[in-house]
Chimera marker file (.cmm) of the C-alpha trace (Angstrom):
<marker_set name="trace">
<marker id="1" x="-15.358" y="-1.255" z="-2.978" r="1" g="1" b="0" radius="0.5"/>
<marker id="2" x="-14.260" y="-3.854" z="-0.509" r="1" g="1" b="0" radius="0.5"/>
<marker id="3" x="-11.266" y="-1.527" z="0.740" r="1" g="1" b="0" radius="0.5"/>
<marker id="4" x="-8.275" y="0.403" z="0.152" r="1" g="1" b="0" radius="0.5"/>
<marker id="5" x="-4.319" y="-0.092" z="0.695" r="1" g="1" b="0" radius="0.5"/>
<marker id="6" x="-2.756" y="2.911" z="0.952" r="1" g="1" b="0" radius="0.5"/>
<marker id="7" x="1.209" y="2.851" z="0.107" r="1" g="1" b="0" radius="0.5"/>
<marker id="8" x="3.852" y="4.328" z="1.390" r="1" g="1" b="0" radius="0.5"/>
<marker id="9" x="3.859" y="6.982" z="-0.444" r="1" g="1" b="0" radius="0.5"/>
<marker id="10" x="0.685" y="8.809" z="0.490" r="1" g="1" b="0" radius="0.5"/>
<marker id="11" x="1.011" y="8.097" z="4.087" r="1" g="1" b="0" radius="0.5"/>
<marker id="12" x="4.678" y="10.050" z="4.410" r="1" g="1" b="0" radius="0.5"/>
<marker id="13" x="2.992" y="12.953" z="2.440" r="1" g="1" b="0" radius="0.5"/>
<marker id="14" x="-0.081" y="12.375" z="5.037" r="1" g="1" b="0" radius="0.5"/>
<marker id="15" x="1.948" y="11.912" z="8.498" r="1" g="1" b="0" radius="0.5"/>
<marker id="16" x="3.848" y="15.327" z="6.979" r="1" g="1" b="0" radius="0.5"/>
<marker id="17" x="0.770" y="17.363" z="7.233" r="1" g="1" b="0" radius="0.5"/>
<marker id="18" x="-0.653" y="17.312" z="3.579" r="1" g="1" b="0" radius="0.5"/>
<marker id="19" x="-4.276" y="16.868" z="3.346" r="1" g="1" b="0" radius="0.5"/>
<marker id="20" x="-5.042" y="14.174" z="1.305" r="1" g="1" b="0" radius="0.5"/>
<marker id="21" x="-8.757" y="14.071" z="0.510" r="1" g="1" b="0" radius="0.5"/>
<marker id="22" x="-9.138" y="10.121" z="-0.626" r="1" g="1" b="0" radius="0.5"/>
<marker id="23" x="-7.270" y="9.078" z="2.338" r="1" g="1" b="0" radius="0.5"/>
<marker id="24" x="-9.460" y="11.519" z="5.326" r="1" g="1" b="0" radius="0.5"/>
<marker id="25" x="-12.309" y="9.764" z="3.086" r="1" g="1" b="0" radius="0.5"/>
<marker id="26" x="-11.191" y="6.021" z="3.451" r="1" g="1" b="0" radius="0.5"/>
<marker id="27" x="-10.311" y="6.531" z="7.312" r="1" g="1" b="0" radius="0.5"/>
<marker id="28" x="-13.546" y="7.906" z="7.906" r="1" g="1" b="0" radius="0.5"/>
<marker id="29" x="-15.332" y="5.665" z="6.644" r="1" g="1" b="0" radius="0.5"/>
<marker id="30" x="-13.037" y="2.968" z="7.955" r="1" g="1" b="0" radius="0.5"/>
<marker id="31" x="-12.148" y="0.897" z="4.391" r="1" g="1" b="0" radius="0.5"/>
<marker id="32" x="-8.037" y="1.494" z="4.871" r="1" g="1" b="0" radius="0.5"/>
<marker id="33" x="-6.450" y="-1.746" z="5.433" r="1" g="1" b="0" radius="0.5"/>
<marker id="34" x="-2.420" y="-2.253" z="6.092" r="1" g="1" b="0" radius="0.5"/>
<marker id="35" x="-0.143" y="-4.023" z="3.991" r="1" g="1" b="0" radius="0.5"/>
<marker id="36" x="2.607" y="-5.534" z="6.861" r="1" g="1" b="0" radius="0.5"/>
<marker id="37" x="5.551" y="-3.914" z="4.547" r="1" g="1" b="0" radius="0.5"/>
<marker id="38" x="4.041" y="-0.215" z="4.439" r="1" g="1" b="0" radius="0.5"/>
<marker id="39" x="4.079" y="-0.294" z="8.255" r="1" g="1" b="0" radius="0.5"/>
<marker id="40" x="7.807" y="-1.260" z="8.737" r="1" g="1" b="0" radius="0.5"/>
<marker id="41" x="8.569" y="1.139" z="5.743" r="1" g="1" b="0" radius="0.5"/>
<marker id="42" x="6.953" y="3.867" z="7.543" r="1" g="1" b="0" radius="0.5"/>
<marker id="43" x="8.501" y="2.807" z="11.331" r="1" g="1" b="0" radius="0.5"/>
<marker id="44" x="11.804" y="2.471" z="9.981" r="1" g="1" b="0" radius="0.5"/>
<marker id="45" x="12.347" y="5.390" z="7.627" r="1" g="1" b="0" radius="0.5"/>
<marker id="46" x="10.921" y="7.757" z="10.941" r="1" g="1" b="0" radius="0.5"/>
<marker id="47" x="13.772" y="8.721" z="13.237" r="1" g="1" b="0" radius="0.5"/>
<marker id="48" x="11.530" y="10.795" z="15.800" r="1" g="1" b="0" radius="0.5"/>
<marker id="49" x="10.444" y="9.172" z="18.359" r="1" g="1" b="0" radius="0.5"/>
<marker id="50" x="7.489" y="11.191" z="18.729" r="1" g="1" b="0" radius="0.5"/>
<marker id="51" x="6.261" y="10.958" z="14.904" r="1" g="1" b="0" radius="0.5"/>
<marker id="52" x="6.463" y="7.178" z="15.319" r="1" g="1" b="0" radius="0.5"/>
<marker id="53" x="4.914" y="6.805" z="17.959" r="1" g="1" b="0" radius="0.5"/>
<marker id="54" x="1.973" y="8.798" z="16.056" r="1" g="1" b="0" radius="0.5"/>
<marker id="55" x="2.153" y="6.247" z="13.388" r="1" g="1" b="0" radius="0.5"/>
<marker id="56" x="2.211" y="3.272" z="15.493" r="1" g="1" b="0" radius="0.5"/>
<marker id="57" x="-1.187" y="5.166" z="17.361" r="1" g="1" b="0" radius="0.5"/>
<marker id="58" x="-2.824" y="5.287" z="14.019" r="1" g="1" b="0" radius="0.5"/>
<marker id="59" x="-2.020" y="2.442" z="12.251" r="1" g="1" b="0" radius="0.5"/>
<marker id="60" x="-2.807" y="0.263" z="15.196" r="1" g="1" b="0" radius="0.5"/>
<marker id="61" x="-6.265" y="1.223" z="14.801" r="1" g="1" b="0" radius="0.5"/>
<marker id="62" x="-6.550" y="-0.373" z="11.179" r="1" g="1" b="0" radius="0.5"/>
<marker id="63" x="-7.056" y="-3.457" z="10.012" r="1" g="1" b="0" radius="0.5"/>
<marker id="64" x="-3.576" y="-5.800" z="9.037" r="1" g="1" b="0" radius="0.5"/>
<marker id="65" x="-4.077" y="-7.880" z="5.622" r="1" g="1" b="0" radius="0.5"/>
<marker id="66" x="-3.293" y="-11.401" z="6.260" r="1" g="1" b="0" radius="0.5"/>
<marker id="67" x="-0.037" y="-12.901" z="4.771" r="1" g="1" b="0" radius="0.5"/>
<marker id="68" x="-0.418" y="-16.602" z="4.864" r="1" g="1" b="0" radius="0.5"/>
<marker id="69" x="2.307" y="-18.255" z="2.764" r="1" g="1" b="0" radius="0.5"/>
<marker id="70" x="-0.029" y="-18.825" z="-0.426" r="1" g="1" b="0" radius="0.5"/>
<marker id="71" x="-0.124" y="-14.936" z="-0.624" r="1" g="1" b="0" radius="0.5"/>
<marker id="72" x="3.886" y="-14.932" z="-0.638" r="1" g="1" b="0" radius="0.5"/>
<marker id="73" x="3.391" y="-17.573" z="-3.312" r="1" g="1" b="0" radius="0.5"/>
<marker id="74" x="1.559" y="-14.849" z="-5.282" r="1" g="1" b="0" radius="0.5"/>
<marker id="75" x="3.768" y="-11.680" z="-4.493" r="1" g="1" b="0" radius="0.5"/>
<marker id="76" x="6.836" y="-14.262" z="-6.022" r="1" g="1" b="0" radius="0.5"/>
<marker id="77" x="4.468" y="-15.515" z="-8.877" r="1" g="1" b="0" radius="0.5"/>
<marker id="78" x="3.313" y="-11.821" z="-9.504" r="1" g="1" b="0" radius="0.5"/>
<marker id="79" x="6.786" y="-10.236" z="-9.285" r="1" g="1" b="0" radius="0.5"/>
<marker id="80" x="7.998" y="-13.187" z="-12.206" r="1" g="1" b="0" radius="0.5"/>
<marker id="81" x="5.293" y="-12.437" z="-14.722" r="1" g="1" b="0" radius="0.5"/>
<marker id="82" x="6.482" y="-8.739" z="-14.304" r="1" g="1" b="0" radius="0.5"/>
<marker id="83" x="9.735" y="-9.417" z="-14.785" r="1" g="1" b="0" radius="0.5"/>
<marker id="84" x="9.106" y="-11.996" z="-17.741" r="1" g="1" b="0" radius="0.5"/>
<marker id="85" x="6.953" y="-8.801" z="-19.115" r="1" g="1" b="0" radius="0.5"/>
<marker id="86" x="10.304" y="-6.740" z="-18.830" r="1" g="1" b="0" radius="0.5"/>
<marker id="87" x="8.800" y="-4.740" z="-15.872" r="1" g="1" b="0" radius="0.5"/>
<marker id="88" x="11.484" y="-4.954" z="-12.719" r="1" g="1" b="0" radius="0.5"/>
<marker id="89" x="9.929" y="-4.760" z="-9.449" r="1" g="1" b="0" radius="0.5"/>
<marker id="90" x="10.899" y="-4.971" z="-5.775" r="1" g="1" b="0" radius="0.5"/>
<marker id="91" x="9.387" y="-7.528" z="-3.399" r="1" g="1" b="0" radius="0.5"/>
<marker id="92" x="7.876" y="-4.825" z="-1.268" r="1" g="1" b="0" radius="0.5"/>
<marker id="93" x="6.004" y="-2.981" z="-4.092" r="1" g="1" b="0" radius="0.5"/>
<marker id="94" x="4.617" y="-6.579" z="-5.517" r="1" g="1" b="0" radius="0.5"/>
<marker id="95" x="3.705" y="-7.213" z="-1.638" r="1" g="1" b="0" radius="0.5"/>
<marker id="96" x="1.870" y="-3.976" z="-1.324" r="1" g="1" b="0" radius="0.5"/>
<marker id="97" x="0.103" y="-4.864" z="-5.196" r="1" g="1" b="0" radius="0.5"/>
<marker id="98" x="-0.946" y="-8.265" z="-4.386" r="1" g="1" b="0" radius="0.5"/>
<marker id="99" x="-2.010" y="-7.052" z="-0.820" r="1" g="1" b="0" radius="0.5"/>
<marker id="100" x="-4.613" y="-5.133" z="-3.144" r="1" g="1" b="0" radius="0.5"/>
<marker id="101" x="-5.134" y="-7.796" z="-5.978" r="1" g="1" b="0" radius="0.5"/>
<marker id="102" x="-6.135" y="-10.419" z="-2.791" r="1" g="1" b="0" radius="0.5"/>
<marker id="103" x="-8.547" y="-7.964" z="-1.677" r="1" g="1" b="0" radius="0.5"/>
<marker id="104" x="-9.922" y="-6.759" z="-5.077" r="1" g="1" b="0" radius="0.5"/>
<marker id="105" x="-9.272" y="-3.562" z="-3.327" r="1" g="1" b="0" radius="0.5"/>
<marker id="106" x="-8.264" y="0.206" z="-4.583" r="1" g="1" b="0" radius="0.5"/>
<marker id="107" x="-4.561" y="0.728" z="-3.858" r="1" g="1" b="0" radius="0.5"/>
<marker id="108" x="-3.696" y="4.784" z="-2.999" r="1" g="1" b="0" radius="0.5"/>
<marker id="109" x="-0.321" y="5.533" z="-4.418" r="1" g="1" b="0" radius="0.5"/>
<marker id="110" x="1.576" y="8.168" z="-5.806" r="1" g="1" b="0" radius="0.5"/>
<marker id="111" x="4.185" y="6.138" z="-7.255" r="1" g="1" b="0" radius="0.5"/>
<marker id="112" x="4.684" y="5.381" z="-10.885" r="1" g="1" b="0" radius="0.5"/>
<marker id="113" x="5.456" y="1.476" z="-11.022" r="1" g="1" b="0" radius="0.5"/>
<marker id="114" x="1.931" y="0.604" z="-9.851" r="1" g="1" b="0" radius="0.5"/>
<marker id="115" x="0.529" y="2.338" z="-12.554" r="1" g="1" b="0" radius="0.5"/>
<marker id="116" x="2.964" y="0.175" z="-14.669" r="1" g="1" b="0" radius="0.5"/>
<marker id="117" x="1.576" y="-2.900" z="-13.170" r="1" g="1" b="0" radius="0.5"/>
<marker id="118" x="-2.086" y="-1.775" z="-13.355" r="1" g="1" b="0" radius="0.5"/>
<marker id="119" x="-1.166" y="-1.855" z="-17.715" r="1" g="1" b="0" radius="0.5"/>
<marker id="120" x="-0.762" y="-6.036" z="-16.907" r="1" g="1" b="0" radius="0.5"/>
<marker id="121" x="-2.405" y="-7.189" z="-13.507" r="1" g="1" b="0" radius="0.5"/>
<marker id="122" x="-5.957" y="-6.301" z="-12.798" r="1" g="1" b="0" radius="0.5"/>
<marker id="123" x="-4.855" y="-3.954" z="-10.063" r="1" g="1" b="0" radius="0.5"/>
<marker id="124" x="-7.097" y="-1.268" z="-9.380" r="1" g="1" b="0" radius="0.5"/>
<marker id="125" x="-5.076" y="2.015" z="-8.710" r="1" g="1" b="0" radius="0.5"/>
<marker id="126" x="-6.047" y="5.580" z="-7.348" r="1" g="1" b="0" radius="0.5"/>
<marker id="127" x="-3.841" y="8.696" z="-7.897" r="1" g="1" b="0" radius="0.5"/>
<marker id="128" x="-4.935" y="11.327" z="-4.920" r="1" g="1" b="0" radius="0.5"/>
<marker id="129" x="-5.078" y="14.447" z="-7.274" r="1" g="1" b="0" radius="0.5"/>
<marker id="130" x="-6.178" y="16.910" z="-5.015" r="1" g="1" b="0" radius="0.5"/>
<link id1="1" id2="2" r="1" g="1" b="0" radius="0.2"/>
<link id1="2" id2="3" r="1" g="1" b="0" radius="0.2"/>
<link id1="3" id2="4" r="1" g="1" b="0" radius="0.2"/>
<link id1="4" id2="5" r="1" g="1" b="0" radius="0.2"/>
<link id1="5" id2="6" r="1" g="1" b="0" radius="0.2"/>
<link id1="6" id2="7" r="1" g="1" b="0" radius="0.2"/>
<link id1="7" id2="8" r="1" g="1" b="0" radius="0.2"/>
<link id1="8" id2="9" r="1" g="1" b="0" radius="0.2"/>
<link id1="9" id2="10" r="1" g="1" b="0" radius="0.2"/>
<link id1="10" id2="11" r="1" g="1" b="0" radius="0.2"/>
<link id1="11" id2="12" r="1" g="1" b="0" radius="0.2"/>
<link id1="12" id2="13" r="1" g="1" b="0" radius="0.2"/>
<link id1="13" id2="14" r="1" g="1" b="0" radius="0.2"/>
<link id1="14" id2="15" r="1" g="1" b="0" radius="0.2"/>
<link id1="15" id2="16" r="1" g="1" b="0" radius="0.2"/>
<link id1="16" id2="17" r="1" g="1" b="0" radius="0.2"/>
<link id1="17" id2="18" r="1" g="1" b="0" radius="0.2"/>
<link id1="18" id2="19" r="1" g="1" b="0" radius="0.2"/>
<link id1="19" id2="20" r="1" g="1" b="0" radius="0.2"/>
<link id1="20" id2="21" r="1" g="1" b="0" radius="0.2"/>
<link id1="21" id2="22" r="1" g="1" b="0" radius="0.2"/>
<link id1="22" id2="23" r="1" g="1" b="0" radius="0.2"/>
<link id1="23" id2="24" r="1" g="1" b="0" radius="0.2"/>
<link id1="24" id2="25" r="1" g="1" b="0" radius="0.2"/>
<link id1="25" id2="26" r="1" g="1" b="0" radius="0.2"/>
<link id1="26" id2="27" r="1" g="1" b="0" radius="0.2"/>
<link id1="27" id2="28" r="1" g="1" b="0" radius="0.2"/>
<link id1="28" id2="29" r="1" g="1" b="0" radius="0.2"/>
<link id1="29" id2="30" r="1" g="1" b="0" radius="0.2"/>
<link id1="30" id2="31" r="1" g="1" b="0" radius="0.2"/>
<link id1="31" id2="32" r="1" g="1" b="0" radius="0.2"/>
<link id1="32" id2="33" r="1" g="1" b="0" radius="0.2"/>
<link id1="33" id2="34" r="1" g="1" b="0" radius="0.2"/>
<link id1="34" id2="35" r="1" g="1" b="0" radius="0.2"/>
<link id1="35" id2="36" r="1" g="1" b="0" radius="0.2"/>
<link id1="36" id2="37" r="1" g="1" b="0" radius="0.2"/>
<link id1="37" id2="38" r="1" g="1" b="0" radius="0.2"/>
<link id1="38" id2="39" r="1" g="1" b="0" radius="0.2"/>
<link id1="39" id2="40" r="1" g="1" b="0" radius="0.2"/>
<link id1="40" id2="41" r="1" g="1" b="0" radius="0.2"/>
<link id1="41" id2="42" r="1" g="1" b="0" radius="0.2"/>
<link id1="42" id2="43" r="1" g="1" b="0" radius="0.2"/>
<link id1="43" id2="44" r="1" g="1" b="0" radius="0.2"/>
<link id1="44" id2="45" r="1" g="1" b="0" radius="0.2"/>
<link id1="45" id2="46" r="1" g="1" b="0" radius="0.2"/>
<link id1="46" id2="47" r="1" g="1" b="0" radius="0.2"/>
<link id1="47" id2="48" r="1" g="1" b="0" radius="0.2"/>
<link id1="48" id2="49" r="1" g="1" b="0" radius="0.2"/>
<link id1="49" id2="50" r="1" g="1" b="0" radius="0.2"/>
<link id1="50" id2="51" r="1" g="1" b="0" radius="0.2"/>
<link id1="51" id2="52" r="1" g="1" b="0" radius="0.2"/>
<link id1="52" id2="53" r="1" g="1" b="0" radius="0.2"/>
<link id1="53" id2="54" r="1" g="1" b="0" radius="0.2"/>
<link id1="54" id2="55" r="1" g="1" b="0" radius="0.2"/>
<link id1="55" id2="56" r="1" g="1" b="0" radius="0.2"/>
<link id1="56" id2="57" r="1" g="1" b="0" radius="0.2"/>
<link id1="57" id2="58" r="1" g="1" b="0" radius="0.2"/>
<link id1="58" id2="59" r="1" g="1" b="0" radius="0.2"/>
<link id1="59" id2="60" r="1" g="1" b="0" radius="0.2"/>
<link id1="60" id2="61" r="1" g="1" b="0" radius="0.2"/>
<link id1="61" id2="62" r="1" g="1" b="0" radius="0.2"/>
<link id1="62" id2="63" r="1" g="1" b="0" radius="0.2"/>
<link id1="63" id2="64" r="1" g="1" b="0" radius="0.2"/>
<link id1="64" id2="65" r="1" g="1" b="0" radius="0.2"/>
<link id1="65" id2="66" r="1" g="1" b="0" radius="0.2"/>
<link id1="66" id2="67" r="1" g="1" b="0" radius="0.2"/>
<link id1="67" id2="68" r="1" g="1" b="0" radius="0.2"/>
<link id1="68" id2="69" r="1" g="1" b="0" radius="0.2"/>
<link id1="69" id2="70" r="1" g="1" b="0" radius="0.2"/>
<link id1="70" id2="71" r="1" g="1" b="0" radius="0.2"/>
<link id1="71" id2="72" r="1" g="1" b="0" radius="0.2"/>
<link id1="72" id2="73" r="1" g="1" b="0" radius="0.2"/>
<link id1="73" id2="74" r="1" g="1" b="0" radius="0.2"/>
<link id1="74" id2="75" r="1" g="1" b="0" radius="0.2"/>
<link id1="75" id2="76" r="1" g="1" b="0" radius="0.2"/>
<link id1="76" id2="77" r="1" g="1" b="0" radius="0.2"/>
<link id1="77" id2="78" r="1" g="1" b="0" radius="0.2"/>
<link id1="78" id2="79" r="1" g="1" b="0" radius="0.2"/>
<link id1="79" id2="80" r="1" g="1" b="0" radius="0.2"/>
<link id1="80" id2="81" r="1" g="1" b="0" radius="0.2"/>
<link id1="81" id2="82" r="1" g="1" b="0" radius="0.2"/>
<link id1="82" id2="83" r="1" g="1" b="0" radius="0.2"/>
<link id1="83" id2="84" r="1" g="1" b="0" radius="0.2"/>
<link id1="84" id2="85" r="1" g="1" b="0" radius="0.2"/>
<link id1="85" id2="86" r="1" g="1" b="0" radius="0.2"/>
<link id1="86" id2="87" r="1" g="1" b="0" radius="0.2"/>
<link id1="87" id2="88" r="1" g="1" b="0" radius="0.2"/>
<link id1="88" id2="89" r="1" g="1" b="0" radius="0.2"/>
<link id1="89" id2="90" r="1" g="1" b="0" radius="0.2"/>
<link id1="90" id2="91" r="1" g="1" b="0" radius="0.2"/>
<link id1="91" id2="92" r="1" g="1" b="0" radius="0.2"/>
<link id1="92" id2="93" r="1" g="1" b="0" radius="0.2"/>
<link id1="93" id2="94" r="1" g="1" b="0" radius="0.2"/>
<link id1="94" id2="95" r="1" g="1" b="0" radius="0.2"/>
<link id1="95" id2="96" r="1" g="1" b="0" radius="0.2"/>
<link id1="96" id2="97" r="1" g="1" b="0" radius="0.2"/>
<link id1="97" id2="98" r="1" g="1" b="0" radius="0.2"/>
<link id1="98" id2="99" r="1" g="1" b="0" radius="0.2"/>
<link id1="99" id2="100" r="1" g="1" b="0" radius="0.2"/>
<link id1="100" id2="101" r="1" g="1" b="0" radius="0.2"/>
<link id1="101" id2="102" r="1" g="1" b="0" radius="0.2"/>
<link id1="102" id2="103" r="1" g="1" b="0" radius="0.2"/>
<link id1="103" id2="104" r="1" g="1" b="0" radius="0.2"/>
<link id1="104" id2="105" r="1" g="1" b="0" radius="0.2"/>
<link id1="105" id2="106" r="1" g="1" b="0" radius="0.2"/>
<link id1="106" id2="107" r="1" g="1" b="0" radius="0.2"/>
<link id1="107" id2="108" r="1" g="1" b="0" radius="0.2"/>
<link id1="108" id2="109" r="1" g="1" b="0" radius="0.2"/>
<link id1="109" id2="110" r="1" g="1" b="0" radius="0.2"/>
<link id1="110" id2="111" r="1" g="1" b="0" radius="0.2"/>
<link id1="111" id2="112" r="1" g="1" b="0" radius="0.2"/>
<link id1="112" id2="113" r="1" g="1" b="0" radius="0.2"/>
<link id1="113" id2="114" r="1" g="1" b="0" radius="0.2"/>
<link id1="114" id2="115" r="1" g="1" b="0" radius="0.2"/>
<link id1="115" id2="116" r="1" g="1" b="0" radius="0.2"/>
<link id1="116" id2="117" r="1" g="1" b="0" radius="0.2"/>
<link id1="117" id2="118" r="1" g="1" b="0" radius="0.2"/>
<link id1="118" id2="119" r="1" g="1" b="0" radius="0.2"/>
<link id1="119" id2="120" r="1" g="1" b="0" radius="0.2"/>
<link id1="120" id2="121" r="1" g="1" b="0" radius="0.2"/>
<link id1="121" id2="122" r="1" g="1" b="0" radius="0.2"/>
<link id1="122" id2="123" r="1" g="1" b="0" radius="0.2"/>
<link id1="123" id2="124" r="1" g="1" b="0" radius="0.2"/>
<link id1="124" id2="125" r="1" g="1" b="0" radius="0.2"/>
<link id1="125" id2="126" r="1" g="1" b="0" radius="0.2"/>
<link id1="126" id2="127" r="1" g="1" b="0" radius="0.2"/>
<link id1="127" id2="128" r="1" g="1" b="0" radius="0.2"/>
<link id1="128" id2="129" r="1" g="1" b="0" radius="0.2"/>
<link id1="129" id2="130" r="1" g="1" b="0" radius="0.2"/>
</marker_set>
């Protein structure tokens, strides 16, 4: 495996309290790697002071992936062939996919359209069950 994005949507469950097995895993043995949109999702949708600064603690520990303008020239290219395949999706979630797809790494989500994307795009998801 040459690492794993986590999205948003595991790490509000985790930063809540909920254990979440694959993620404990991937910190631990220190594959996570940061999409630049999951952190300012995460900063800006946490009003406490305290909990952010938690976040910020963590996450500055972890590795950043790299978004050089040829990678924004894949999230648009990515997003079109969606969208010519009648799949609609934001610029964020086809940042946090291609994030993945430039990595050829596992992306941790819990929400539905990146399973929808996996169907076309070579993106490898994981669905924490436990």
């Amino acid at each position: 495996m040459k690492g794993m994005l986590v999205d948003t949507s595991v790490w509000i469950d985790f930063f809540r309290g909920e254990t979440i097995r694959v993620l404990e895993e991937a910190l631990a043995a220190h594959i996570v790697i940061l999409s630049p949109i999951v952190v300012a999702e995460l900063i800006s949708g946490t009003p406490n002071p305290q909990e952010r600064r938690a976040i910020e603690d963590l996450v500055s520990d972890l590795p950043l992936h790299e978004t050089p303008w040829a990678h924004w020239i894949r999230v648009g290219l990515l997003r079109r062939r969606l969208q010519n395949r009648g799949l609609a999706v934001s610029t964020p979630d086809s940042h946090i996919a291609q994030c993945a797809l430039d990595r050829d790494a596992l992306l941790l989500t819990r929400d539905e359209v990146f399973w929808k994307i996996a169907d076309s795009e070579e993106l490898r998801v994981v669905r924490e069950a436990d």
